[in-house]
C-alpha positions as CSV (number, residue, x, y, z in Angstrom):
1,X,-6.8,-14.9,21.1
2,X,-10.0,-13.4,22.4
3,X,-13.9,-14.0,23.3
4,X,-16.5,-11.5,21.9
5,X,-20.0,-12.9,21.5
6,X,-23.4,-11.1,20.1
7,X,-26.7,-12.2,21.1
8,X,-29.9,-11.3,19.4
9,X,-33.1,-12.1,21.6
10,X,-36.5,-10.8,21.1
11,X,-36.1,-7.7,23.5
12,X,-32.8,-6.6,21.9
13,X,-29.1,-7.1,21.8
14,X,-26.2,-8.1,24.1
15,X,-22.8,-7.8,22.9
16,X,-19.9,-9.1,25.5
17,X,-15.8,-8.7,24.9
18,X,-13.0,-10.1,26.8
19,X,-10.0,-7.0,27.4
20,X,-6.9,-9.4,27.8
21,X,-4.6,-8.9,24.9
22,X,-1.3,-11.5,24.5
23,X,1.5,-10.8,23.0
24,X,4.4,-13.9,23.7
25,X,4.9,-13.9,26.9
26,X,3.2,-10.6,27.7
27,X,-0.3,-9.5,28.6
28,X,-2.2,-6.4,28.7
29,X,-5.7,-5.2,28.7
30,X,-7.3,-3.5,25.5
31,X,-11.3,-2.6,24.5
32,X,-12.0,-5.1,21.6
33,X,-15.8,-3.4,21.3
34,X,-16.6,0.2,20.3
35,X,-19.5,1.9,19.5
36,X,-19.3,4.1,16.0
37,X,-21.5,6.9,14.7
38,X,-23.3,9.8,15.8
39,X,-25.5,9.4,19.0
40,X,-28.9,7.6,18.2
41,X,-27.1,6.1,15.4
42,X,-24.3,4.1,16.7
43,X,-23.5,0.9,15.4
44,X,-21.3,-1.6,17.8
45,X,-18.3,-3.1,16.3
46,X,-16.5,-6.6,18.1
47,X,-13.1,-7.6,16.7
48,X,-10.9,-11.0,16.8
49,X,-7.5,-10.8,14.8
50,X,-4.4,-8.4,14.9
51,X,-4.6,-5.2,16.9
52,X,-3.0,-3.3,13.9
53,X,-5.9,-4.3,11.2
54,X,-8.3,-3.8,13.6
55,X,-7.3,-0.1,14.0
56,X,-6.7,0.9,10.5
57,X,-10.1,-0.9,9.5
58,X,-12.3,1.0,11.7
59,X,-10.4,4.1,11.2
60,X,-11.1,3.6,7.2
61,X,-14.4,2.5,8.1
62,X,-14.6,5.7,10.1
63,X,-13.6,8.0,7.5
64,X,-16.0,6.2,5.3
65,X,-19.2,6.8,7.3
66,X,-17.7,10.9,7.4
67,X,-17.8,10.9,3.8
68,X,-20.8,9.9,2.9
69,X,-23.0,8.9,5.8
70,X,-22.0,12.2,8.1
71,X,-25.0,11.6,10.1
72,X,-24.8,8.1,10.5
73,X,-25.9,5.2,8.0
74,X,-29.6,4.8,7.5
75,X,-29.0,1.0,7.7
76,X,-27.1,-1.6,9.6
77,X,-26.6,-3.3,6.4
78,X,-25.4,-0.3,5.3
79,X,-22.5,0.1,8.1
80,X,-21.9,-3.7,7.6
81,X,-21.3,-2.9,3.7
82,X,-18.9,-0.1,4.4
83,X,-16.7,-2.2,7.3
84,X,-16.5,-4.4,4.6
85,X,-15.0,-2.0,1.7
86,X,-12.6,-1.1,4.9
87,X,-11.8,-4.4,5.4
88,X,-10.9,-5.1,1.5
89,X,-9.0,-2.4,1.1
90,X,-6.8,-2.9,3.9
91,X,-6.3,-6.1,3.1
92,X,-4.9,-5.2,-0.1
93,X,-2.7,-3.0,0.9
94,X,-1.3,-5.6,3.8
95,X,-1.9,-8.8,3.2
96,X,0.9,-9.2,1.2
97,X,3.4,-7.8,3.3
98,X,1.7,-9.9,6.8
99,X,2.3,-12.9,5.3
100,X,5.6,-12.0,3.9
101,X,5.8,-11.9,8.0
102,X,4.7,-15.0,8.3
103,X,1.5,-13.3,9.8
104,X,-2.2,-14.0,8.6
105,X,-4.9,-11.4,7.8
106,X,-7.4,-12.9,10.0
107,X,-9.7,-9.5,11.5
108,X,-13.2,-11.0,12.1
109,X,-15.8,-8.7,13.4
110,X,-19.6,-9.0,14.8
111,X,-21.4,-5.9,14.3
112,X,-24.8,-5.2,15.7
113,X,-27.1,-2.5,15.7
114,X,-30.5,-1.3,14.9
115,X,-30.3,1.6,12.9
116,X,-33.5,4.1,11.9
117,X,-34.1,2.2,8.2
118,X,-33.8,-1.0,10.3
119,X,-37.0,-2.8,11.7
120,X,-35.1,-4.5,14.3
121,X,-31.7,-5.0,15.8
122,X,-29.5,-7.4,13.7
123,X,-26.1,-9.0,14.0
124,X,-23.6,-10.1,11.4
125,X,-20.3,-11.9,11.6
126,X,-17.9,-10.3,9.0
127,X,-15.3,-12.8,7.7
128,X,-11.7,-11.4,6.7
129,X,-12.3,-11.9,3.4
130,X,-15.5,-8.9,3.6
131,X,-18.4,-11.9,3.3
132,X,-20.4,-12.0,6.1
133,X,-23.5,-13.9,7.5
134,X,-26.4,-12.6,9.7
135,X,-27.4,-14.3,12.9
136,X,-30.6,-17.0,12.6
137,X,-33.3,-16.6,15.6
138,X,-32.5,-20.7,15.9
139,X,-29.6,-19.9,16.8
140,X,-29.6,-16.5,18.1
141,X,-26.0,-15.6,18.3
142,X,-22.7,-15.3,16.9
143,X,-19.0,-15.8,18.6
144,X,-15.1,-15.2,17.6
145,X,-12.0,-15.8,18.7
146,X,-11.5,-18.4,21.3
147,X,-15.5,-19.8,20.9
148,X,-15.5,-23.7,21.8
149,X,-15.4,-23.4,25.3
150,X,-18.4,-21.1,25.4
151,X,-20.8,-22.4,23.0
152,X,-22.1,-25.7,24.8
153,X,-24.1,-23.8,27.4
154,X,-25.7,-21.0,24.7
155,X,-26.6,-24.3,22.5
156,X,-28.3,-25.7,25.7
157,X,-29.9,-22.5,27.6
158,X,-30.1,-19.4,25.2
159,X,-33.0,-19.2,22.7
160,X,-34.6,-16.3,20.8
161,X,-37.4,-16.0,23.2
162,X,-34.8,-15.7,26.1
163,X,-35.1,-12.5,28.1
164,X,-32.7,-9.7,27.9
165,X,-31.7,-10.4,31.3
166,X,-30.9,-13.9,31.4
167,X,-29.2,-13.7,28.0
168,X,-27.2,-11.3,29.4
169,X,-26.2,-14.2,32.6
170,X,-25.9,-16.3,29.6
171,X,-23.7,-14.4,27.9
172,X,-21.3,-14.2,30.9
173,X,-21.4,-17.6,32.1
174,X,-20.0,-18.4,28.2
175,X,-17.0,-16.2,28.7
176,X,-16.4,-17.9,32.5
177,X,-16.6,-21.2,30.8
178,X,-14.0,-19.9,28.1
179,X,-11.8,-17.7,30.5
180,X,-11.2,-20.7,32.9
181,X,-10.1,-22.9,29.9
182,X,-8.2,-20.6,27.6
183,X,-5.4,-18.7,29.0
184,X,-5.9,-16.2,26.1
185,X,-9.0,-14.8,27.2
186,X,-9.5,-13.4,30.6
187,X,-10.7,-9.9,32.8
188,X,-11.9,-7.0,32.2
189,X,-15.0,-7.4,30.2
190,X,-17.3,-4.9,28.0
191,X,-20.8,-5.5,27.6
192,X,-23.5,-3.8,25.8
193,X,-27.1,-4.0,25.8
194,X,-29.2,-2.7,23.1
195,X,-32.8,-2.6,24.4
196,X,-35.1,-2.3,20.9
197,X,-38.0,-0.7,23.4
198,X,-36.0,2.7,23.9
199,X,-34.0,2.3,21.1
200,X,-30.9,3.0,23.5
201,X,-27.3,1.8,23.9
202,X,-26.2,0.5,27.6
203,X,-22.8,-0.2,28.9
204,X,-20.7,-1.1,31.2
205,X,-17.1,-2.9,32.1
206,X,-16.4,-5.2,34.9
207,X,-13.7,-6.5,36.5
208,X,-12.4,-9.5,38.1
209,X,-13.9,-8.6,41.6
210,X,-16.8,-7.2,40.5
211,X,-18.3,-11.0,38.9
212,X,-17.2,-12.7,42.6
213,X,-20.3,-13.3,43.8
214,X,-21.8,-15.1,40.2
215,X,-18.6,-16.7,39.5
216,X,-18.8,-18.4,43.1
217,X,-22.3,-18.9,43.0
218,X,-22.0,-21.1,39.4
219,X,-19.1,-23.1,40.6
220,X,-21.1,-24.1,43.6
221,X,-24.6,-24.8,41.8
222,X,-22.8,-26.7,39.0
223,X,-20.5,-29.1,41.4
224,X,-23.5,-29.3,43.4
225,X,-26.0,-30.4,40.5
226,X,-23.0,-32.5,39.3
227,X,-23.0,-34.7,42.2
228,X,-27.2,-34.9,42.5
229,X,-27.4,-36.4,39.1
230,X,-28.8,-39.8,39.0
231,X,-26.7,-42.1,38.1
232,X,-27.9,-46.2,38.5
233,X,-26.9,-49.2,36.4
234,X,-24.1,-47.4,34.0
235,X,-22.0,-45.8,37.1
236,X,-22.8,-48.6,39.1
237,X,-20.8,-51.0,36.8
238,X,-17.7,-49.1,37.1
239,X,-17.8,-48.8,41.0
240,X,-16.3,-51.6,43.3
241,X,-19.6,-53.9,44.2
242,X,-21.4,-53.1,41.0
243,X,-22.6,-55.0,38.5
244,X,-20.8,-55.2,35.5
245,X,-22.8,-53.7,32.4
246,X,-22.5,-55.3,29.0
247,X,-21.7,-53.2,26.4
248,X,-22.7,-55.7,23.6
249,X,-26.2,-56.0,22.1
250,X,-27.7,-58.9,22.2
251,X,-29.1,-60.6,19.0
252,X,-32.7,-58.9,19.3
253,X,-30.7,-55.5,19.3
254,X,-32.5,-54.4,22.4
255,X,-29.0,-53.4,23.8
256,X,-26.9,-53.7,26.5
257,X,-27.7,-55.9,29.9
258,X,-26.4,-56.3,33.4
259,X,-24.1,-59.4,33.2
């Protein structure tokens, strides 16, 4: 399994990828986001599924862009249109033998760019099957692999006017919250930053020791503002002393009352 998440705000992009890779009992480290293309024209590519289908995809989807896009496609929807062709004709030429495996064709991707034909940075999630969607400004971003454990606190904090750098905070406090639940996804991460102002590419990887101080200073605020919540009649109830709440409306349907 693993965690990559794109986020589209109104300043840019911010792309983040776990690097732990499982294999049974075994687990190494691997970059899951690349950047493809000629410089100034680089699309970013974020892959959940099989190592092996996500190398021969991009290396098709590489020879693609050489062939007829040799100085990088005009278009995001463009590159997203040729991963796709990659895609679909990889999986005909191993679907059949994976599952013969007892393995299943399951490569999703988020790609995210802003190429020159492009009047601002986008983000699609590419299905295995080559369909994809585009990311909505309500909700301004788009997750594979492991993404339950993550997506609470984007639904909550992250909107499309969010600033580049808290969406970036964001964005890492969603993989903390999935890296402390799944044991599938874990250290070191990529993240990218596409800033539509200069038009450039930023990134950088961190690992375990490098996030101390924010991963410390979130378990302390979040016990902390955990414990100053107000509670009153419904906590009460359940403490010794308390007063027990009724949980059955009365007849008026003005709910439940202290008994």
């Amino acid at each position: 399994m693993t965690y990559c998440l794109g986020i589209k705000v109104e300043e840019g992009l911010v792309c983040l990828a776990d690097g732990r890779v499982t294999s049974g009992n075994l687990v190494s480290n691997a970059r899951k986001i690349t950047l493809h293309g000629p410089p100034q024209r680089q699309t970013a590519i974020m892959t959940s599924g099989l190592r092996s289908l996500r190398d021969k995809t991009l290396a098709y989807y590489d020879r693609l862009q050489r062939a007829e896009h040799a100085q990088g496609f005009p278009s995001l929807f463009e590159a997203v249109a040729a991963y796709c062709r990659a895609l679909r004709q990889v999986g005909e030429e191993d679907r059949e033998a994976l599952a013969g495996s007892e393995l299943q064709f399951n490569l999703h991707a988020v790609i995210g760019g802003q190429l020159p034909d492009d009047p601002e940075p986008m983000l699609f999630l590419v299905y295995p099957e080559g369909n994809w969607i585009g990311v909505d400004r309500r909700t301004p971003y788009l997750s594979i692999g492991s993404v339950a454990y993550g997506k609470p606190i984007l639904d909550r904090a992250l909107s499309f006017e969010t600033s580049l750098a808290n969406a970036l905070k964001l964005a890492y406090l969603s993989f903390d919250s999935t890296r402390y639940s799944s044991a599938d996804v874990g250290y070191p991460i990529d993240m990218l930053t596409w800033n539509r102002t200069d038009r450039q590419w930023r990134e950088a990887q961190y690992d375990y020791d490098d996030l101390r101080e924010q991963r410390q200073w979130w378990n302390e605020h979040i016990t902390r503002l955990a414990a100053s919540m107000p509670h009153g009649p419904w906590v009460e109830s359940l403490l010794p002393g308390g007063k027990r709440l009724s949980l059955v409306a009365d007849e008026a349907g003005e709910g439940s009352k202290q008994a």
